[in-house]
KOLMIDREN-626154 format. One line per 4 residues: number of its first residue (from 1); their letters; for each residue x, y, z of N, C-alpha, C, O. Coordinates in steps of 0.05 Angstrom, whole numbers, plus 5000, padded with zeros to 4 digits. Layout:
BEGIN
NUM = A = X,Y,Z,X,Y,Z,X,Y,Z,X,Y,Z  ... .
***
This chain:
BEGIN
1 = XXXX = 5316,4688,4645,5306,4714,4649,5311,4724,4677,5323,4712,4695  5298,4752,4679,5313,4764,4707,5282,4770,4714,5263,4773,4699  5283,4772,4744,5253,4768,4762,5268,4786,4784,5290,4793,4790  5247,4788,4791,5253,4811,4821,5250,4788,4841,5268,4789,4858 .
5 = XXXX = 5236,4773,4844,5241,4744,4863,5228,4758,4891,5235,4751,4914  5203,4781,4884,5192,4788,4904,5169,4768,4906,5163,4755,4886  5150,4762,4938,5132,4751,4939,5111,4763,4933,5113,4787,4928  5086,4751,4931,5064,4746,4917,5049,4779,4938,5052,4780,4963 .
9 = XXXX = 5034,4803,4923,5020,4818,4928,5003,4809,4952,4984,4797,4941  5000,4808,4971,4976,4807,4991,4953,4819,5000,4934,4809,5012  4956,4845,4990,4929,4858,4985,4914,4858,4967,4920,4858,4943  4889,4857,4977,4871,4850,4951,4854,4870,4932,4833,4878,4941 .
13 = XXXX = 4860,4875,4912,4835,4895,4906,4852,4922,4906,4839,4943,4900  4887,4926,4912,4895,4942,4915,4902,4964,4895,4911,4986,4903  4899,4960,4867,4892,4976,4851,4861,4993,4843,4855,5008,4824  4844,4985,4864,4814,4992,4871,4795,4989,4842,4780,5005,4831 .
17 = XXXX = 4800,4965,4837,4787,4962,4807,4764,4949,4802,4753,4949,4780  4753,4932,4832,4741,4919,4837,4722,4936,4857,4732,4950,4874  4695,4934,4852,4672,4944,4869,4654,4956,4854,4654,4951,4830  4630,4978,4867,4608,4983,4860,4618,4999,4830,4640,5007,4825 .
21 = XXXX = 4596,5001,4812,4603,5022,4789,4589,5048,4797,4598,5069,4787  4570,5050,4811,4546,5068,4825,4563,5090,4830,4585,5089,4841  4552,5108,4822,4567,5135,4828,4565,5135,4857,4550,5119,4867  4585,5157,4879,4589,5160,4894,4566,5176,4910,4560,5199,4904 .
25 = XXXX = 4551,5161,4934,4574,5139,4951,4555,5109,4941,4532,5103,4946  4571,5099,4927,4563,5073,4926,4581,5044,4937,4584,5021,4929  4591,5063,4960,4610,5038,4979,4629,5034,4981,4641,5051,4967  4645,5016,4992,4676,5019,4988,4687,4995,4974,4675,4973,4976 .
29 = XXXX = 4715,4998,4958,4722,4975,4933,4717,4944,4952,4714,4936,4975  4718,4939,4939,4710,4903,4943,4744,4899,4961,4766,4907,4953  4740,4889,4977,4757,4877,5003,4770,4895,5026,4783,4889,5046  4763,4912,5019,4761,4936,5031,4738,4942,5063,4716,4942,5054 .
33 = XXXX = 4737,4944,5082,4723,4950,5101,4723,4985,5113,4744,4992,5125  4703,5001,5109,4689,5026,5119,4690,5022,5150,4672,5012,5164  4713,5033,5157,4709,5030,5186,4711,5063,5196,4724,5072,5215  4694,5078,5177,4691,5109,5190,4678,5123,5215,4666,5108,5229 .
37 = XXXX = 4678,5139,5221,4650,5141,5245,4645,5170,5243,4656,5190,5236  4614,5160,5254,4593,5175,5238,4580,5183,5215,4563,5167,5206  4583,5202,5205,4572,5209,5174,4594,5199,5155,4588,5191,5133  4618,5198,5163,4643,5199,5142,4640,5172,5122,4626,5153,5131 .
41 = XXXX = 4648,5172,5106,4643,5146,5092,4662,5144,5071,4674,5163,5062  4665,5117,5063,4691,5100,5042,4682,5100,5012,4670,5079,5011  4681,5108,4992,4667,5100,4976,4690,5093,4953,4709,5109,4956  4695,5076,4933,4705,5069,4903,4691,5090,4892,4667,5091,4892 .
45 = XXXX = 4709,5111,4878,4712,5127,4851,4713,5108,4834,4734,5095,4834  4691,5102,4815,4686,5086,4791,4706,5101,4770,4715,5086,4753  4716,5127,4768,4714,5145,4748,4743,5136,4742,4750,5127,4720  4763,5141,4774,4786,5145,4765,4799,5116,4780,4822,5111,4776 .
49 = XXXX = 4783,5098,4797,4779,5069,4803,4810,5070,4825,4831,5057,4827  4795,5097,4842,4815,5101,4865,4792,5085,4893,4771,5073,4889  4806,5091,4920,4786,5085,4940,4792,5120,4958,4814,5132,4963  4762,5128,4965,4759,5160,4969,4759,5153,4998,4755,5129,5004 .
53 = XXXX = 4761,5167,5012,4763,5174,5045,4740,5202,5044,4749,5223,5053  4722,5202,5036,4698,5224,5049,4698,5231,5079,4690,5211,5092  4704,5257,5098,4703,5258,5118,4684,5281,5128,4693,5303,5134  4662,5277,5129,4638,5292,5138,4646,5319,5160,4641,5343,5154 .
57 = XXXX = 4655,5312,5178,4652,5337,5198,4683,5336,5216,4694,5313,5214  4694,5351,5227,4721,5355,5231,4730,5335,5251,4754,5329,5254  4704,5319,5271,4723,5300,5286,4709,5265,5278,4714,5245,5291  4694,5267,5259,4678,5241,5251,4704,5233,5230,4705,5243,5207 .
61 = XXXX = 4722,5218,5236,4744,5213,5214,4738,5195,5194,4724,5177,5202  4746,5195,5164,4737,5171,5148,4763,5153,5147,4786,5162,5150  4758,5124,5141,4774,5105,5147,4763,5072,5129,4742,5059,5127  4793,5070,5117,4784,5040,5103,4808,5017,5116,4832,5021,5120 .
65 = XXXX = 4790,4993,5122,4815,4989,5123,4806,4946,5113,4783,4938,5109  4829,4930,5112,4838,4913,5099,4850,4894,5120,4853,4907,5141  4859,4862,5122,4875,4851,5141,4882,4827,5118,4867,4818,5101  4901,4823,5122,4915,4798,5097,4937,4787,5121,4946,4798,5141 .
69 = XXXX = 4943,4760,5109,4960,4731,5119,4995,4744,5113,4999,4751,5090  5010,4745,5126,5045,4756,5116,5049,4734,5132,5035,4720,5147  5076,4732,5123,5107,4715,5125,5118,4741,5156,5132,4761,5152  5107,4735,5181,5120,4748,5208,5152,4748,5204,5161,4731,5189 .
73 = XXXX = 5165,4760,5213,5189,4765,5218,5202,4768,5195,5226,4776,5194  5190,4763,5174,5205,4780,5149,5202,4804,5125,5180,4807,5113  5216,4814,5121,5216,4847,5101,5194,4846,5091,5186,4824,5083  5175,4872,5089,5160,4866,5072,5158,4895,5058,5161,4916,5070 .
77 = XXXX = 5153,4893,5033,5149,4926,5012,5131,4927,5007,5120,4912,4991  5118,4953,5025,5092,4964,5022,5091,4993,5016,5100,5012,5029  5072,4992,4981,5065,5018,4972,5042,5017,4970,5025,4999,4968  5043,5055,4970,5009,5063,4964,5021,5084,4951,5044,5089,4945 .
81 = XXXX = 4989,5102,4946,4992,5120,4931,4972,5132,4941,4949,5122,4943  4979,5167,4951,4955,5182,4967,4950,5203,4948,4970,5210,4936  4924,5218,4941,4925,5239,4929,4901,5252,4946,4890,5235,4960  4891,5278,4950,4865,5295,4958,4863,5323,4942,4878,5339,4932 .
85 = XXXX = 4835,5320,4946,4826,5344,4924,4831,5369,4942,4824,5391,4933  4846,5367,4976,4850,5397,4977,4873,5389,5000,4872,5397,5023  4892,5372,4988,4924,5377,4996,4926,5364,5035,4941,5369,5054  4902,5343,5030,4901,5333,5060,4917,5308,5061,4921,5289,5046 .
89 = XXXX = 4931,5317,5095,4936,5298,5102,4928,5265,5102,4905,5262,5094  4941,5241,5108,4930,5211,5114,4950,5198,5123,4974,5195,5116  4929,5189,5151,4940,5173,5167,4955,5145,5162,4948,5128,5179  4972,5135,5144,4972,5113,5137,4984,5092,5166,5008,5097,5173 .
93 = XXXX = 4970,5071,5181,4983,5052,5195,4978,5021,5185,4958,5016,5171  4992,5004,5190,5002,4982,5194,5000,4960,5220,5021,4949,5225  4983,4954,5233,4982,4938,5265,4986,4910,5252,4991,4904,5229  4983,4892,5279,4989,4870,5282,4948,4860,5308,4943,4842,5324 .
97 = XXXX = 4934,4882,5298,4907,4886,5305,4882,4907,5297,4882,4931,5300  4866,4896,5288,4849,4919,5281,4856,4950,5284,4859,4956,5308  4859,4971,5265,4863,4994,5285,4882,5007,5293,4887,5031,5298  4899,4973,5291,4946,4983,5309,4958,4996,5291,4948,4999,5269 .
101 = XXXX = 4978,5006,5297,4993,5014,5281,5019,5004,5290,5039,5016,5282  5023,4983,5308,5055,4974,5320,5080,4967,5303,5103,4961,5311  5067,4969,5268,5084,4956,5244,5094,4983,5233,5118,4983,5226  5081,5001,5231,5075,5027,5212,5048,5046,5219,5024,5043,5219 .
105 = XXXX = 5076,5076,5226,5053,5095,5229,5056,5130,5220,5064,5148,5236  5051,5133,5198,5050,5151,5190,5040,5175,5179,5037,5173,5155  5032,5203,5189,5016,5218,5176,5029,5235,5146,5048,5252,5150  5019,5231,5121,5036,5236,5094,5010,5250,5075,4986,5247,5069 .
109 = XXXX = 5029,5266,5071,5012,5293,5047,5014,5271,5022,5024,5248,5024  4998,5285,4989,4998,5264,4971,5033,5255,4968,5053,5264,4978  5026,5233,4949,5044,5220,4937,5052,5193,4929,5035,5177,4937  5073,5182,4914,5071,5159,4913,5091,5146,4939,5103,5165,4949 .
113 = XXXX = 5095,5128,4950,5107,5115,4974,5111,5085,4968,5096,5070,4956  5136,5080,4981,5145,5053,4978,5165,5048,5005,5186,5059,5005  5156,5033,5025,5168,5031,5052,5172,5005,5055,5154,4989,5051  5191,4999,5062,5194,4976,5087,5190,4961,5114,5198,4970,5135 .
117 = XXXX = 5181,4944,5112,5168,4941,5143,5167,4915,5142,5164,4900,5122  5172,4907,5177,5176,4875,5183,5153,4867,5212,5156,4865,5236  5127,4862,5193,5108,4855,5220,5118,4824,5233,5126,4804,5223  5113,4833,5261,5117,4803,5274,5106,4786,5279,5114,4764,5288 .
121 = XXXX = 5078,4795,5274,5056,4769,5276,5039,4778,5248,5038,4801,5237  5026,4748,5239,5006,4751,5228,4975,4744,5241,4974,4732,5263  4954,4751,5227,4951,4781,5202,4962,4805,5209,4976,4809,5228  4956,4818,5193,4962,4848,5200,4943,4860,5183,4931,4849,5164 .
125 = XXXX = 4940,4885,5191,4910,4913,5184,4921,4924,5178,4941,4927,5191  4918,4942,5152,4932,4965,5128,4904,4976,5132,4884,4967,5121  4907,5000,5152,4889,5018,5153,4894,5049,5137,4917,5056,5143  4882,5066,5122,4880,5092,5123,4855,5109,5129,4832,5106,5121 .
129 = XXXX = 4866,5131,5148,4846,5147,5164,4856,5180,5146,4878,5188,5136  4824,5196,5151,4835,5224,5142,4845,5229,5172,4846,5216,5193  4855,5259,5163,4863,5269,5192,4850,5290,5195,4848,5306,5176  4836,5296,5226,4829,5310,5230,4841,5339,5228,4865,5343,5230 .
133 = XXXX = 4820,5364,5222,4840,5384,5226,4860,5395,5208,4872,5417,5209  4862,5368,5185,4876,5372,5161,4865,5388,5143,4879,5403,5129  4837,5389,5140,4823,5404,5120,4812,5436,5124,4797,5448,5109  4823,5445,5149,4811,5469,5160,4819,5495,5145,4841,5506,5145 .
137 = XXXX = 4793,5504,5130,4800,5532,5113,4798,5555,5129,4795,5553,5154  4801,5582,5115,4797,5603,5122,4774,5607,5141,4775,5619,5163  4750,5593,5128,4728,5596,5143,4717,5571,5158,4694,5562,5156  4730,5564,5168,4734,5532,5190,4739,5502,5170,4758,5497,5156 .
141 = XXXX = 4717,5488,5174,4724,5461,5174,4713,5461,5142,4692,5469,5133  4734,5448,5128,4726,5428,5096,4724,5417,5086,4743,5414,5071  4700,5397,5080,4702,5364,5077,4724,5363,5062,4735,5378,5046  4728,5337,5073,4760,5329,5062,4751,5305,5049,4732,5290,5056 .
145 = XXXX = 4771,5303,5027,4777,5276,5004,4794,5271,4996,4809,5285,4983  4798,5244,5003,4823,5233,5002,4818,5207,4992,4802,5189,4997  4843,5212,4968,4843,5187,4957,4869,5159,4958,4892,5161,4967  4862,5146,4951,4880,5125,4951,4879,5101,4936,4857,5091,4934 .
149 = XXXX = 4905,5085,4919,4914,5073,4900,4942,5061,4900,4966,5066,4901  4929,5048,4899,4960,5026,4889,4972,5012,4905,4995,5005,4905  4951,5005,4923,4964,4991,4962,4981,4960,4951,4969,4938,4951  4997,4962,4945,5006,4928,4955,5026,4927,4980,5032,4947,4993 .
153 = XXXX = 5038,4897,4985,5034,4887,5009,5066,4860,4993,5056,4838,4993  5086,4858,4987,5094,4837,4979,5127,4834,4996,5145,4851,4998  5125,4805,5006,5146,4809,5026,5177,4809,5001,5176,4805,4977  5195,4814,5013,5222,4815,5006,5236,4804,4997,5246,4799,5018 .
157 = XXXX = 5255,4787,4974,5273,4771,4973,5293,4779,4976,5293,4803,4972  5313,4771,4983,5349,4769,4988,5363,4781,4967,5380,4799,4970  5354,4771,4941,5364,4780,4918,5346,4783,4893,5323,4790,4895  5361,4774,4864,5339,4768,4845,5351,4745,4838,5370,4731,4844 .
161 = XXXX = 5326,4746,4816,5337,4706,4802,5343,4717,4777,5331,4738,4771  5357,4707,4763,5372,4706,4745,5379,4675,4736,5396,4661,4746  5360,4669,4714,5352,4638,4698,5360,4615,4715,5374,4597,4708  5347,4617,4743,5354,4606,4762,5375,4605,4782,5374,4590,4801 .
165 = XXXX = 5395,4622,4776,5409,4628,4801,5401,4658,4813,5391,4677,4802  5410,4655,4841,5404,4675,4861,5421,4694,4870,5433,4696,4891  5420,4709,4849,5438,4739,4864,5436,4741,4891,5413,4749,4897  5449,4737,4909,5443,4746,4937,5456,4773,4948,5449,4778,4971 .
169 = XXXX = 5478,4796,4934,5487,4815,4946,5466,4839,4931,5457,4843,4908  5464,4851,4954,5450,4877,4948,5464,4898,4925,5488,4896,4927  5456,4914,4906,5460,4926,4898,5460,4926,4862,5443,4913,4850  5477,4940,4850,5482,4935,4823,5508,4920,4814,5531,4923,4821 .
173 = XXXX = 5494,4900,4795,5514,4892,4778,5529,4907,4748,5518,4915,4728  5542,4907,4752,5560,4933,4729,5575,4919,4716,5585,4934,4699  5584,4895,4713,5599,4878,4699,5596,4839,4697,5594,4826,4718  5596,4831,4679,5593,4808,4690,5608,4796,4675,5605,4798,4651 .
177 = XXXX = 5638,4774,4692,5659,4762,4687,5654,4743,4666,5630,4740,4669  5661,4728,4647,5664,4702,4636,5693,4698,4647,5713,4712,4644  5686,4666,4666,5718,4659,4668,5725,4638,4640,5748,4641,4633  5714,4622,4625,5705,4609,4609,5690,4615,4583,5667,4624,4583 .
181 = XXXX = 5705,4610,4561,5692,4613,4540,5677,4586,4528,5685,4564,4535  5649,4591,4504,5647,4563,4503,5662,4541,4496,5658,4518,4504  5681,4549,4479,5702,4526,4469,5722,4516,4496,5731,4493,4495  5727,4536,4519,5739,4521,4531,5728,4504,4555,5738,4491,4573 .
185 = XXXX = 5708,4508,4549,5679,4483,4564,5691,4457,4552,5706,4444,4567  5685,4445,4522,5696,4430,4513,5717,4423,4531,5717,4406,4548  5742,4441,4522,5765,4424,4530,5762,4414,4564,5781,4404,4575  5737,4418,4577,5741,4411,4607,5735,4387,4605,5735,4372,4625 .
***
């Protein structure tokens, strides 16, 4: 059979399926850390079993964030998936420290995302923050909500496997040779 020969997901909990059932705010998904300030707070949507970014007042930012074990110095494919109920910005970074972003740093409207990135030390912190300033209506500031789904974390392989051998060139295969038929196995 054919395998993508990617490594093992490292984030945990990254489909947010895991945590409180308590309607909101009843906390943030299980492995997950609320590192907001002030009023703002992290909470698991039971409903639609996303993780919410609640951001109270225009400079109190909300923020979750995560640290997992990687393979340093090699590829790694990291997706998420951002959505908000009023078209806000999120900070998504990546450090090699609480907080950093020295791996990955990016401010991104919704959507789904799939990036590349090569941290050089382990652990590393998969933080997302709202952004300030993002939510500002007609008539000033708007709590903002922001959601998020589908975080994994899985480093890279070279190629795929194929019933144990290792494709190692990038790209598509569009043909595949027989130099040998079975009968002329036999005659070898």
């Amino acid at each position: 059979g054919v395998s993508d020969n990617m490594g093992p997901d490292v984030v945990q909990n990254g489909d947010m399926s895991l945590g409180s059932a308590l309607p909101i705010p009843g906390g943030p998904p299980t492995f997950w850390t609320d590192v907001s300030a002030g009023g703002s707070l992290v909470n698991r949507d039971s409903t639609l079993s996303q993780m919410q970014l609640n951001q109270a007042t225009l400079f109190e930012l909300a923020a979750a964030e995560q640290s997992m074990v990687v393979d340093a110095g090699k590829v790694h494919e990291f997706k998420f998936s951002l959505s908000s109920v009023v078209n806000n910005n999120i900070r998504v970074s990546v450090g090699s420290v609480s907080g950093g972003s020295d791996v990955y740093n990016q401010t991104l409207g919704p959507g789904s995302y799939t990036v590349s990135i090569t941290p050089s030390s382990s652990p590393v912190y998969i933080r997302f923050t709202s952004v300030s300033g993002s939510s500002m209506g007609e008539f000033g500031f708007l709590p903002g909500y922001y959601m998020i789904d589908d975080v994994s974390l899985r480093e890279e392989a070279s190629g795929v496997q194929v019933d144990n051998v290792s494709v190692r060139e990038q790209g598509t295969i569009e043909e595949v040779v027989t130099l040998f038929g079975e009968n002329d196995l036999e005659a070898l």
